[in-house]
GUTIVEX-166691 format. One record per residue (C-alpha): residue in three letters; y, z, x. Coordinates in steps of 0.25 Angstrom, whole numbers, plus 5000, padded with zeros to 4 digits. Layout:
alaYZX/...
// end
This chain:
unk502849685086/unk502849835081/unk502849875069/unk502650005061/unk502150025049/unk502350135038/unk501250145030/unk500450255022/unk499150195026/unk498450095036/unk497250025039/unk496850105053/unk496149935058/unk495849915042/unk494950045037/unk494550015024/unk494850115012/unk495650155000/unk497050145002/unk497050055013/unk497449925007/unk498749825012/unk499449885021/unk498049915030/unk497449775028/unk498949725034/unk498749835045/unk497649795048/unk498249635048/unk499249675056/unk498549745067/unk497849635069/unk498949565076/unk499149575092/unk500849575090/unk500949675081/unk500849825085/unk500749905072/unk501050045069/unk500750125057/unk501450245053/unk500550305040/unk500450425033/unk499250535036/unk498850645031/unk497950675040/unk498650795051/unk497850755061/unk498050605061/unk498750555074/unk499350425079/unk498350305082/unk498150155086/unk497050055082/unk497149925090/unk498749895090/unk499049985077/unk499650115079/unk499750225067/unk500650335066/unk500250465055/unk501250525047/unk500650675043/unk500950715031/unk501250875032/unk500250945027/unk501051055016/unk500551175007/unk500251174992/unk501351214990/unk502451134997/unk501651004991/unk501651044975/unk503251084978/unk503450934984/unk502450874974/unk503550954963/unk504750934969/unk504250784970/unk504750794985/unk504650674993/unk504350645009/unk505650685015/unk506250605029/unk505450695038/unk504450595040/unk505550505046/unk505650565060/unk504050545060/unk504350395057/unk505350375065/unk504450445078/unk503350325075/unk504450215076/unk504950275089/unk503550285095/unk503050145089/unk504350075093/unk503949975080/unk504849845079/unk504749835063/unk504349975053/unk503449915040/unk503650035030/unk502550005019/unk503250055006/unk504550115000/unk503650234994/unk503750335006/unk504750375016/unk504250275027/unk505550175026/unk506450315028/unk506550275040/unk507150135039/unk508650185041/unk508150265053/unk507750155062/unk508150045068/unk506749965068/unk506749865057/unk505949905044/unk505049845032/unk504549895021/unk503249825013/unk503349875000/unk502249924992/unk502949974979/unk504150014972/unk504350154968/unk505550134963/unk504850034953/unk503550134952/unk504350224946/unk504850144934/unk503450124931/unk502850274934/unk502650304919/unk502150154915/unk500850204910/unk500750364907/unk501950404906/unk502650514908/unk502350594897/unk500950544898/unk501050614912/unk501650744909/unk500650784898/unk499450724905/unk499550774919/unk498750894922/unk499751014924/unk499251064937/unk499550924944/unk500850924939/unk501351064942/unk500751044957/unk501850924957/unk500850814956/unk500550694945/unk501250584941/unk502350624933/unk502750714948/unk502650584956/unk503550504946/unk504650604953/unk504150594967/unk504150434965/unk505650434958/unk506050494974/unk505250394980/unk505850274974/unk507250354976/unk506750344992/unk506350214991/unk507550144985/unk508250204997/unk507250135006/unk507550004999/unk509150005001/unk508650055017/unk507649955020/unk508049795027/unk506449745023/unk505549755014/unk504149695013/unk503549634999/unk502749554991/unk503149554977/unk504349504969/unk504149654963/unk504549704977/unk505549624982/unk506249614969/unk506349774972/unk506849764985/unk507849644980/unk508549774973/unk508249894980/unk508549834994/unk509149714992/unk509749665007/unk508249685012/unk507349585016/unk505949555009/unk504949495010/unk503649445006/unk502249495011/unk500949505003/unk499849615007/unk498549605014/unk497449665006/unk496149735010/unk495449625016/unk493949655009/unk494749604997/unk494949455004/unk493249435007/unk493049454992/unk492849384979/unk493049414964/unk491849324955/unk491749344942/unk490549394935/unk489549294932/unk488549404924/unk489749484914/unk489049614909/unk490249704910/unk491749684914/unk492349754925/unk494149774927/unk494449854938/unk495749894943/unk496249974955/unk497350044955/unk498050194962/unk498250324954/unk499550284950/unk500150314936/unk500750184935/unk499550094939/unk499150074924/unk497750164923/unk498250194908/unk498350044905/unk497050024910/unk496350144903/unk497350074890/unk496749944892/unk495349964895/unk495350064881/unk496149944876/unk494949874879/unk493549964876/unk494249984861/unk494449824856/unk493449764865/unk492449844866/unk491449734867/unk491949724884/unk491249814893/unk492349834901/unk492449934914/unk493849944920/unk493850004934/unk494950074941/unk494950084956/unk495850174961/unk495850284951/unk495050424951/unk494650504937/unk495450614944/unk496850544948/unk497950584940/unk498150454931/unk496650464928/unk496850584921/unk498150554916/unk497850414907/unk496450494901/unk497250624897/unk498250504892/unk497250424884/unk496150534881/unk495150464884/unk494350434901/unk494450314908/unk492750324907/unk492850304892/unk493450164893/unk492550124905/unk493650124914/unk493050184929/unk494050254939/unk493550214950/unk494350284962/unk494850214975/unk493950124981/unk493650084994/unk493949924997/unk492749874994/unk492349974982/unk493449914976/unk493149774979/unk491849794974/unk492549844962/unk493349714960/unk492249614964/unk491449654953/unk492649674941/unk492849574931/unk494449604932/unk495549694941/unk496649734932/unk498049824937/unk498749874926/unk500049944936/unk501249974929/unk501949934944/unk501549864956/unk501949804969/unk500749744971/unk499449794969/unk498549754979/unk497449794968/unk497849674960/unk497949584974/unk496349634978/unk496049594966/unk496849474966/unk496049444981/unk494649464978/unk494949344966/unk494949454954/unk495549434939/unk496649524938/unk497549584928/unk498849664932/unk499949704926/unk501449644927/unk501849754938/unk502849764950/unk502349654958/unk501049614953/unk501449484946/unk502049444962/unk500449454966/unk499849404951/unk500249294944/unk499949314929/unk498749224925/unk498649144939/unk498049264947/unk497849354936/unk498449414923/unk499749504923/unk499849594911/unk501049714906/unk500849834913/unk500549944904/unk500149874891/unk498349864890/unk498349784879/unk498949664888/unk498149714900/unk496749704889/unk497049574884/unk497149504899/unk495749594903/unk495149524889/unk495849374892/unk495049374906/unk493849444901/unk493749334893/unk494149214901/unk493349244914/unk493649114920/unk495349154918/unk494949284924/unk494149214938/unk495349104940/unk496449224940/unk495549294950/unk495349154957/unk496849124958/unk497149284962/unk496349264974/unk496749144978/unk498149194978/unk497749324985/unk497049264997/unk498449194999/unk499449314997/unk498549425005/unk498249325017/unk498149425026/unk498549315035/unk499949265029/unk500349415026/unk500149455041/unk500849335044/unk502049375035/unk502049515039/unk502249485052/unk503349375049/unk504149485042/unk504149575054/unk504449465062/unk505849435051/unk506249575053/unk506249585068/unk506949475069/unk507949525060/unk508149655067/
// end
């Protein structure tokens, strides 16, 4: 069997590093297979970057153009999007690779374009929603808070949140499109298929959980046996609606009535210098630093495990989710978590079995479940018991090969 993926990354025989996450560790699952000849169509930025194979994996770079100063503030104003003129470079890699099936990974670019121009039958794995996103882009700073708080020059250049707000309403214009286009979708969540449900509704879906970075599977969360501080950490991107000003909220929330609890919370992810770093302290006048809250930056895999291993508590406080493979690493190495009643997350969660769901957006709520397990430690060690448990079946590697496979196999013999 061929099958090409779309992708904007890949594993290149499972590299470590930041940003290589599910879709790598299934590359690298896959690959492993003798019947399957995989090719992966992925975007580069690098112009010298040419076409290559490892083992039985071939993979195809797309170059971004390389354009002036000027021509990029004018798209990044004019909140221009990427047009059909990478089709014809698609549809070159589908006629060299001859695939049987094309796996698009996500509605957010201009992959599945180039579902109504071939014949070859199509999937898509869902990663989000933008058309959901964007009900949710103002959850947290909104857009007043955003305006006044931006620093000028980044928003004349055509860059900053309140600029990708527009870019995004265009994109979720595009992907509804895809939806109505588009015979098979790929999901895991009942967020996600209630979506396709309603914006392609004589499609096919269907179930299929992700692999995660397989460090994640050889370790184990233990609680503290000596407690001298206690340690939350959180991971999550430089997004404006992953909840960094509920967490600065919450942990000020937390320094001013319980001052008693030394308390570090931890952000992977984040970097003092992104954009929504600067944007909650101009917001609350006041640094991260003064609260003992550490922006930490991406991590490396196993920087970030030894980040979890030794926390008391992982907490995601999104406004909107598919399903955060932050919360599911967590989840896998056994940890206590805390999330927040987002997209999909309650699919993966459940409230007081595997962890605690909380309101997004509110910190009193999201305090008083960080104070009910730092007071009940033995609540806090079964919920990470029971979420590891759970994950170890889920994130088989195994049984999610095994179904990924099963679904190609229903769509060619459909077709």
């Amino acid at each position: 069997m061929k099958v090409l993926w779309f992708s904007n990354t890949h594993a290149v025989g499972g590299t470590k590093g930041i940003g290589c996450s599910w879709i790598g560790s299934l590359e690298t699952q896959l690959s492993k297979i003798p019947d399957i000849q995989l090719g992966i169509l992925y975007i580069s930025y690098e112009p010298d970057d040419l076409p290559f194979s490892i083992g039985n994996t071939s993979y195809f770079p797309i170059i971004k153009p390389v354009v002036n100063k000027f021509q990029k503030i004018f798209s990044q104003v004019t909140h221009e999007l990427d047009s059909e003129t990478n089709i014809p470079q698609y549809l070159d890699i589908v006629n060299q690779f001859k695939p049987d099936i094309i796996h698009i990974f996500g509605t957010e670019s201009d992959f599945a374009l180039i579902i109504n121009k071939t014949t070859i039958p199509c999937i898509i794995h869902i990663q989000g929603n933008l058309t959901s996103y964007s009900l949710k882009w103002f959850s947290g700073l909104n857009k007043i808070d955003i305006l006044k708080h931006t620093k000028k020059w980044l928003f004349l250049k055509g860059y900053g949140y309140f600029h990708d707000y527009f870019l995004i309403l265009k994109a979720a214009a595009r992907e509804r499109k895809i939806f109505q286009e588009c015979r098979y979708f790929m999901g895991r969540t009942d967020w996600d298929r209630r979506i396709t449900l309603v914006l392609s509704p004589h499609s096919k879906y269907f179930h299929c959980d992700e692999i995660m970075r397989s460090e994640f599977y050889l370790h184990q969360w233990q609680p503290k046996t000596i407690q001298s501080n206690y340690t939350i950490v959180s991971t999550i991107k430089s997004n404006v609606y992953k909840g960094l000003e509920t967490i600065f909220e919450c942990k000020t929330i937390l320094s001013q009535r319980f001052p008693e609890l030394d308390i570090l919370w931890k952000v992977a992810g984040i970097k003092e210098q992104d954009e929504i770093s600067y944007l909650v302290e101009r917001k609350y006048k006041a640094r991260f630093r003064d609260y003992n809250i550490q922006l930490l930056g991406p991590l490396l895999e196993d920087e970030l495990i030894n980040e979890l291993l030794t926390a008391d508590l992982f907490v995601h406080a999104s406004h909107i989710e598919n399903s955060p493979n932050s919360v599911c690493e967590g989840m896998l190495l056994g940890m206590p978590v805390i999330a927040t009643y987002a997209g999909g997350t309650p699919s993966i969660l459940s409230d007081k079995s595997e962890g605690l769901l909380v309101q997004d957006g509110d910190p009193y709520v999201l305090t008083g479940a960080i104070i009910e397990l730092f007071r009940n430690k033995r609540l806090a060690s079964l919920l990470g018991e029971n979420a590891r448990i759970k994950s170890l079946i889920r994130n088989n590697p195994e049984k999610i090969v095994q179904d990924v496979m099963n679904i190609y196999s229903t769509i060619l013999s459909e077709n």
